[in-house]
C-alpha positions, 0 to 999 in steps of 0.5 A: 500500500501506498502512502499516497495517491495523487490523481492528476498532473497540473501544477496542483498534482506536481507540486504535491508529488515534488513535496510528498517524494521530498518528505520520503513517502512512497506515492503514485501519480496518475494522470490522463493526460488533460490539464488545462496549463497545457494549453497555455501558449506562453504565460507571463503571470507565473513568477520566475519567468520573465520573458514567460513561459509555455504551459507544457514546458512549465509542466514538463519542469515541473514533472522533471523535478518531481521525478528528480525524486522518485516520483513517476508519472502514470498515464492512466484514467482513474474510474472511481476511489473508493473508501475502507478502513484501511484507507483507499482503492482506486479503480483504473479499468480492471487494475486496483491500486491501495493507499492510505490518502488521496490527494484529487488535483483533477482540475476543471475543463472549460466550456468553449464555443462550437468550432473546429479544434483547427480554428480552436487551435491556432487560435489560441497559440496566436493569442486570438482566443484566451480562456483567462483574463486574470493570467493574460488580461495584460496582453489585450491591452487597448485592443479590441475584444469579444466575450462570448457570454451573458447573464451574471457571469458574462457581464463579470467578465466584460468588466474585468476586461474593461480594465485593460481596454475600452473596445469590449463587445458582449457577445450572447452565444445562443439567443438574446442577452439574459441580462437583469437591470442592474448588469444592463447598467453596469454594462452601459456605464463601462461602455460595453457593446452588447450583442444578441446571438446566437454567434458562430462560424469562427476563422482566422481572419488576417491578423484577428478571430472573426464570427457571426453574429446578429449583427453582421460579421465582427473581427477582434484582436482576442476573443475571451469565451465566459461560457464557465466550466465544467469541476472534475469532482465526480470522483471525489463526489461519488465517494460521499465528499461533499461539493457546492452546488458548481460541483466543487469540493469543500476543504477546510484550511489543510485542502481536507474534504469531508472524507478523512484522508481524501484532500483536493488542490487546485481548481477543483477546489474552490476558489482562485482559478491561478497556478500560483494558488493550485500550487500553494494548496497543493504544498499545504495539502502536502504537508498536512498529508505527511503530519497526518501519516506520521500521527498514524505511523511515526516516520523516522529515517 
């Protein structure tokens, strides 16, 4: 049996495996393949790397580092965890494997607009399409931009982006703007377009990503999609671990759940979407994971 398995390779999971392997606990890392930092073309928000950074190569470190320490990344996806007195079986197809924690660094996947992954692709290694405006907000600045969004959520994001540029269209993805009052005001006094959909038929365009929309065909320097995400907590969740009403799952101060011995970290958790805070409650989680082994079995050199 394991000290500790860790499901998921982002930088919450990497960090975690680089702390666990340092404090000497025998852990195995799983991980299908699908973090989001992947898709980072070149961050410039991550500490340490002034002329910035790919999110693979930042990945690729990452995991370096961590088996620098013994620690092995297995490609795998995990079917479900389960819980006994004796710790934790998890489930990859026909296979089990024991531990006595778990730490769930799954993170979410966003949701995108419909168009092919080429477009999908291209676009966002050139910086014409950007899932976060927190991480790249910086890079938009007196440009020309989209959001493809409505309702609370949308309007949240044009505003952020306000910040950074005054050319900001609020483009609704499907039908008309599902906008109340007070969000129609507080776009109006930012002075945010807003444009009824449904939008679609994206290309690269020149030097900008082009749509459809009602009003006719629109082009922009960086379209932003505020369409949300999907939480990969259903692993946790199935087990008992209780989660908010978005689908992510509640920890205390150490990223403890509801089930003794099962921690989160990262975007699965909620809170600050952010590589710098996935790795921090990843470090936390870390630490609090040995102490709680220790109690249970002193670990002694």
């Amino acid at each position: 049996m394991d000290d500790c398995i860790i499901i998921g390779a982002g930088p919450a999971g990497l960090t975690a495996a680089i702390y666990l392997a340092r404090f000497h606990l025998s852990i195995r890392l799983f991980d299908c393949g699908s973090s989001r930092a992947a898709l980072i073309p070149c961050t410039h928000n991550h500490a340490g790397y002034p002329e910035g950074i790919r999110g693979t190569d930042l990945l690729a470190r990452m995991l370096a580092q961590a088996e620098t320490y013994g620690a092995v990344r297995e490609g795998a996806r995990v079917d479900a965890i389960e819980v006994d007195d004796d710790g934790f079986t998890v489930r990859l197809g026909d296979r089990r494997a024991r531990a006595r924690s778990i730490l769930l660094a799954t993170g979410v996947v966003n949701n995108r607009p419909a168009m092919p992954d080429a477009v999908h692709d291209a676009a966002l290694e050139a910086g014409l399409f950007r899932y976060c405006p927190i991480c790249d907000g910086y890079e938009v600045t007196d440009k020309r931009v989209g959001v493809i969004g409505t309702g609370d959520h949308g309007m949240r994001e044009a505003l952020f982006l306000r910040g950074y540029t005054k050319d900001v269209t609020l483009i609704a993805p499907d039908g008309g703007h599902e906008l109340d009052p007070k969000c129609e005001a507080a776009l109006d006094d930012a002075g945010i377009v807003r444009v009824g959909g449904p939008c679609g038929n994206y290309a690269i365009e020149g030097d900008q990503l082009a749509l459809d929309t009602v009003e006719g065909r629109m082009s922009f320097d960086s379209v932003y999609p505020a369409l949300g995400s999907v939480i990969r907590s259903e692993l946790a969740v199935a087990a008992g671990a209780r989660a908010t009403a978005e689908g992510c799952l509640e920890v205390d101060d150490h990223q403890r759940t509801s089930i003794p011995g099962l921690f989160a970290a990262g975007d699965v958790v909620k809170g600050l979407d952010q590589i710098s805070h996935a790795m921090g409650e990843a470090g936390v989680a870390a630490t609090t994971i040995r102490n709680m082994l220790s109690e249970q079995r002193p670990i002694r050199r």
